[in-house]
C-alpha positions in Angstrom: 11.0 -10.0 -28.5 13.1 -13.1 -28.6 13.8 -12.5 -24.9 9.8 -12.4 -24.4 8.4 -15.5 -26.4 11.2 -17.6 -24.7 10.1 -16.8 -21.4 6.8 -17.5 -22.3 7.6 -20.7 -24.0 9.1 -21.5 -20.9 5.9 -20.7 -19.0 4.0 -23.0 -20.8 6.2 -25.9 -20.8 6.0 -25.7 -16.8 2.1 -25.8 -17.0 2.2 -28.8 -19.2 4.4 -30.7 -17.4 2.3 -30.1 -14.3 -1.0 -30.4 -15.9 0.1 -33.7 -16.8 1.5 -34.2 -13.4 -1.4 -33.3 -12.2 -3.6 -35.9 -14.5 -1.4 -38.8 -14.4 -1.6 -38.6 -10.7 -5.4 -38.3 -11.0 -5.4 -41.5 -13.1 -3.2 -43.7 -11.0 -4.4 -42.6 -7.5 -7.4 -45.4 -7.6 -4.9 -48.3 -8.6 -2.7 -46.7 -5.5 -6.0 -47.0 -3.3 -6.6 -50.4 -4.6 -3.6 -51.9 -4.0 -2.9 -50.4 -0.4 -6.3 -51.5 0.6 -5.9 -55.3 -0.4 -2.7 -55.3 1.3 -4.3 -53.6 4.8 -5.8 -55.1 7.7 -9.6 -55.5 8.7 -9.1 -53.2 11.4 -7.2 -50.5 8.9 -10.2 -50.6 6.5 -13.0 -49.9 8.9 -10.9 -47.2 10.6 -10.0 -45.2 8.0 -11.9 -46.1 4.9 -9.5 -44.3 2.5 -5.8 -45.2 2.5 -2.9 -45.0 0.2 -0.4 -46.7 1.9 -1.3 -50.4 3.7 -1.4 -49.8 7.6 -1.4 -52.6 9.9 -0.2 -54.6 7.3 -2.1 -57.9 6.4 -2.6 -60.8 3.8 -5.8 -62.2 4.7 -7.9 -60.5 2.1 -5.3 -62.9 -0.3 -5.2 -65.7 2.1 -9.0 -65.8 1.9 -9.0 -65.7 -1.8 -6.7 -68.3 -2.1 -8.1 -70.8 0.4 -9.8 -72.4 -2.4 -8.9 -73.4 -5.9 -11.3 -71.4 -7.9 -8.7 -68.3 -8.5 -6.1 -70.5 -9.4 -8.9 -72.1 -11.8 -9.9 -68.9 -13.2 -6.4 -67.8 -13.5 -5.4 -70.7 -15.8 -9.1 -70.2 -18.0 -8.1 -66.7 -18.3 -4.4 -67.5 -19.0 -6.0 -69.8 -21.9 -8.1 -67.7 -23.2 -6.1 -65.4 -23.4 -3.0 -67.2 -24.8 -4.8 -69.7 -27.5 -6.8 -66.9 -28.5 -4.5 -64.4 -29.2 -2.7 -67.2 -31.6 -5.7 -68.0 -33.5 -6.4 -64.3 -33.6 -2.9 -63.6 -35.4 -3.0 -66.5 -37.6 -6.1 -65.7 -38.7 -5.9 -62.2 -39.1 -2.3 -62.4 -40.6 -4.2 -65.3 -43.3 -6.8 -63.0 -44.7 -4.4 -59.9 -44.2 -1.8 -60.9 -47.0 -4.3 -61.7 -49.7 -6.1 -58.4 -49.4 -2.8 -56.9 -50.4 -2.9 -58.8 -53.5 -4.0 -56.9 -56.8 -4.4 -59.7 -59.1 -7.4 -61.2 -56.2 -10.6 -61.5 -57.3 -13.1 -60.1 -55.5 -10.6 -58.2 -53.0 -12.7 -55.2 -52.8 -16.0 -57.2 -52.5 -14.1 -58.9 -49.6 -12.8 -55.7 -48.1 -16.5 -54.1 -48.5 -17.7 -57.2 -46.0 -14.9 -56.0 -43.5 -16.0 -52.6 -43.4 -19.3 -53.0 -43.5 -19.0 -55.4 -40.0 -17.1 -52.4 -38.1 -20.6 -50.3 -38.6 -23.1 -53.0 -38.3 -23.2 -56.8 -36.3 -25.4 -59.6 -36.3 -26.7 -58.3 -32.5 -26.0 -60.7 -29.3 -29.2 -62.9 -30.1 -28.1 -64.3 -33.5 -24.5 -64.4 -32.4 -25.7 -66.6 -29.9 -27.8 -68.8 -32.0 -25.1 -69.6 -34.1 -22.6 -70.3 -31.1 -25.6 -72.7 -29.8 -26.0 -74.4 -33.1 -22.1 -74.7 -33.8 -21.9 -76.6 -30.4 -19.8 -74.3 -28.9 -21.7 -73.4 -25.6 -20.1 -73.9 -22.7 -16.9 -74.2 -24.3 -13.6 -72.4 -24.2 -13.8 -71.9 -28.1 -17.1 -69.9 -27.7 -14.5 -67.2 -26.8 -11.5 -67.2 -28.9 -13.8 -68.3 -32.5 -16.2 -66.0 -32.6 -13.8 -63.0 -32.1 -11.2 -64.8 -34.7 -11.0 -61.8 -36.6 -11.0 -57.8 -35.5 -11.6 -55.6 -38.3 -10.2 -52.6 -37.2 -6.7 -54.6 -36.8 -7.0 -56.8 -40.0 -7.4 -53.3 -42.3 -4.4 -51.5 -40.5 -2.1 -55.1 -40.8 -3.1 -55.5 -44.3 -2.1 -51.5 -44.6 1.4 -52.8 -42.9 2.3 -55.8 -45.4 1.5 -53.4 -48.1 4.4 -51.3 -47.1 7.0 -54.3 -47.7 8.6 -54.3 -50.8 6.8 -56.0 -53.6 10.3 -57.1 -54.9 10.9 -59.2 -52.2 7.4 -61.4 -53.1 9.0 -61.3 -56.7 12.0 -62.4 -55.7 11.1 -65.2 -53.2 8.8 -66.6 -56.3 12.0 -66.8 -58.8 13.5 -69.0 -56.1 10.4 -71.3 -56.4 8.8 -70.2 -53.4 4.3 -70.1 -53.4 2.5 -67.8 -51.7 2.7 -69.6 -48.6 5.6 -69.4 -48.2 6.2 -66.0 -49.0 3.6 -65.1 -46.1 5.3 -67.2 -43.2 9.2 -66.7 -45.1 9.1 -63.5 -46.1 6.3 -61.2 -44.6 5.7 -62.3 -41.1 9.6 -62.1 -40.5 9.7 -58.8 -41.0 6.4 -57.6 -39.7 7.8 -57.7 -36.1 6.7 -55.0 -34.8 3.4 -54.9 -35.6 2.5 -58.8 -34.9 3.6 -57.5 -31.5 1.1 -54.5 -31.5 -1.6 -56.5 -32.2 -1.0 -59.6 -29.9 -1.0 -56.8 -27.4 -4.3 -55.7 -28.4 -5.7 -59.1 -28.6 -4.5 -60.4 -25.4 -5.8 -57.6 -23.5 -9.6 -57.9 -25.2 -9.0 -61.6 -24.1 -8.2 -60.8 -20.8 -10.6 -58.4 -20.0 -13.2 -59.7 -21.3 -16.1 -61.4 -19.4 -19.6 -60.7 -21.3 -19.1 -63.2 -23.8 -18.1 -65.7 -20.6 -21.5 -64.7 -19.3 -23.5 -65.4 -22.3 -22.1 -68.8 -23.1 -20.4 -70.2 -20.0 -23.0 -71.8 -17.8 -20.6 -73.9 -15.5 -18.6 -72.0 -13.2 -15.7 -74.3 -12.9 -15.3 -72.8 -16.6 -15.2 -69.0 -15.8 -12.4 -66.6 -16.1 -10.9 -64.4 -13.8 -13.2 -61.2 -14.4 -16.5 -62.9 -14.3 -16.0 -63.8 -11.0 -14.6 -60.4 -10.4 -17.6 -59.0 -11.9 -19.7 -61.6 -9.2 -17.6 -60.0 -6.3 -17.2 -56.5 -7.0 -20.5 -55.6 -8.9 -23.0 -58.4 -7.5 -20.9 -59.0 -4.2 -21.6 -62.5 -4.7 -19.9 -65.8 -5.6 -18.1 -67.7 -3.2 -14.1 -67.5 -4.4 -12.9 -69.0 -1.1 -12.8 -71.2 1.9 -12.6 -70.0 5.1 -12.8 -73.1 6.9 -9.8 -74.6 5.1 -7.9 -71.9 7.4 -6.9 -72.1 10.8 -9.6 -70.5 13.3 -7.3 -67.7 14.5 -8.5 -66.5 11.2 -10.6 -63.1 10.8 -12.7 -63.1 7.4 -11.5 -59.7 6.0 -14.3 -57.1 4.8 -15.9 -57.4 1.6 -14.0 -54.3 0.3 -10.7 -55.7 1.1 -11.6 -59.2 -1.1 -12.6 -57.0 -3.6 -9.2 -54.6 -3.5 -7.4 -58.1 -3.5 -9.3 -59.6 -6.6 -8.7 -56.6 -8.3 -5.1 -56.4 -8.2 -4.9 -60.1 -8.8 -7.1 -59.7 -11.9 -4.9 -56.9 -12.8 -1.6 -57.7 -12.6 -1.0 -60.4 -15.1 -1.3 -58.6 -17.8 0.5 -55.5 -16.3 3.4 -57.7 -16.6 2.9 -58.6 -20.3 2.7 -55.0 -21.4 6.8 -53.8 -20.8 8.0 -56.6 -23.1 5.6 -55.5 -25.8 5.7 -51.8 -25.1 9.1 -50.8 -27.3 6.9 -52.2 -30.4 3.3 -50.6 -29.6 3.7 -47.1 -31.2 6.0 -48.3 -34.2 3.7 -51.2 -35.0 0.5 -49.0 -35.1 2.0 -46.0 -37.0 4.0 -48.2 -39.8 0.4 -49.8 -40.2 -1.8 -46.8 -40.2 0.4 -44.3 -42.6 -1.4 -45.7 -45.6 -4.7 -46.4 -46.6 
């Protein structure tokens, strides 16, 4: 019998481990396709359509692209975005986080009942925008980093985390004449490591990837990150992102396809790079915060 369910054990570990195979392959074939493609030649793309390895390999798709300054533009908007608003999302979150785990608050349940009651039901995008109109904050960088200050899926599992730290630490920090201020950036932050890391991870990638909000409340295009004018070439195939007279007339404009491929990747691989030096504190961070409720 022992004989039997070990072979069979065995059995199945071999069909997971190529059903996975099988699915991760599945999942990182298109990024494959998409990054031979923007490195192929006109030629390569016409002839064979699909590829998964660059033939005839060319740069023009990226030479195109950056014949004028509007990636480079829309990579530093993005790159702002992305890196003021992830601050001003952890400060704030990390603010309102610590005095929710207070017992002796006033009003912390009434507070938390607000919280919860925003993950099931928003204002809607026509009062959102009202409000970002009358705050003056149209056409403005900050009509995307204020108005998504707070999440409140992350704030409830962050204030779940600093509720997990010893409460005599607090007591402690206060016999040594220390406020509540202090404890939060002396006491909790430093050890909360792990999970400031999670969620700067979460945050910066919302930041990054987002581009609806830019659409609503950016009107000049000088102003516009990287994936709206990814969304204007890929979805609208529209929006001039480059020069071609700037380059030398030996030059062949690439095929649509191939600007596409090469906007992708370079919309993509930013924030590929950010991910590995986050990555060791992803699963800790989100399981410390999420064991209690």
């Amino acid at each position: 019998m022992r004989k039997y369910s070990s072979f069979w054990g065995q059995v199945f570990d071999i069909s997971n481990v190529l059903l996975l195979t099988m699915l991760s392959l599945i999942c990182i074939l298109p990024f494959i396709y998409i990054l031979a493609g923007s490195f192929s030649s006109s030629e390569a793309m016409l002839r064979t359509g699909f590829i998964l390895f660059p033939t005839d390999f060319s740069l023009d798709g990226y030479r195109y692209i950056f014949s004028s300054g509007t990636i480079l533009k829309s990579l530093w908007v993005s790159v702002y975005i992305t890196v003021i608003g992830t601050a001003t999302n952890l400060f704030f979150t990390c603010l309102m986080a610590y005095p929710l785990t207070r017992k002796d608050l006033d009003g912390r349940n009434m507070v938390m009942l607000m919280v919860l009651f925003t993950m099931i039901f928003s204002g809607g995008m026509i009062p959102t925008y009202l409000v970002v109109k009358a705050t003056g904050l149209l056409d403005s960088m900050w009509s995307l980093i204020i108005p998504v200050a707070i999440s409140a899926y992350n704030l409830i599992i962050l204030k779940n985390f600093f509720q997990q730290i010893p409460s005599e630490l607090e007591e402690s920090a206060k016999m040594d004449g220390c406020n509540d201020i202090g404890i939060l950036f002396r006491i909790i932050l430093p050890l909360s490591g792990p999970a400031l890391a999670t969620f700067a991870l979460f945050y910066a990638v919302g930041h990054w990837n987002s581009y609806f909000n830019a659409i609503l409340y950016i009107n000049d295009n000088a102003k516009w990150p990287i994936q709206v004018w990814l969304r204007q070439i890929v979805i609208l195939s529209e929006g001039s992102i480059g020069d071609s007279e700037a380059l030398d007339s030996s030059f062949v404009m690439p095929p649509a396809e191939v600007i596409k491929m090469a906007v992708i990747v370079i919309a993509t691989v930013p924030i590929l790079i950010v991910y590995p030096f986050l990555q060791k504190h992803f699963a800790k961070g989100v399981l410390l915060g999420s064991v209690k409720g």
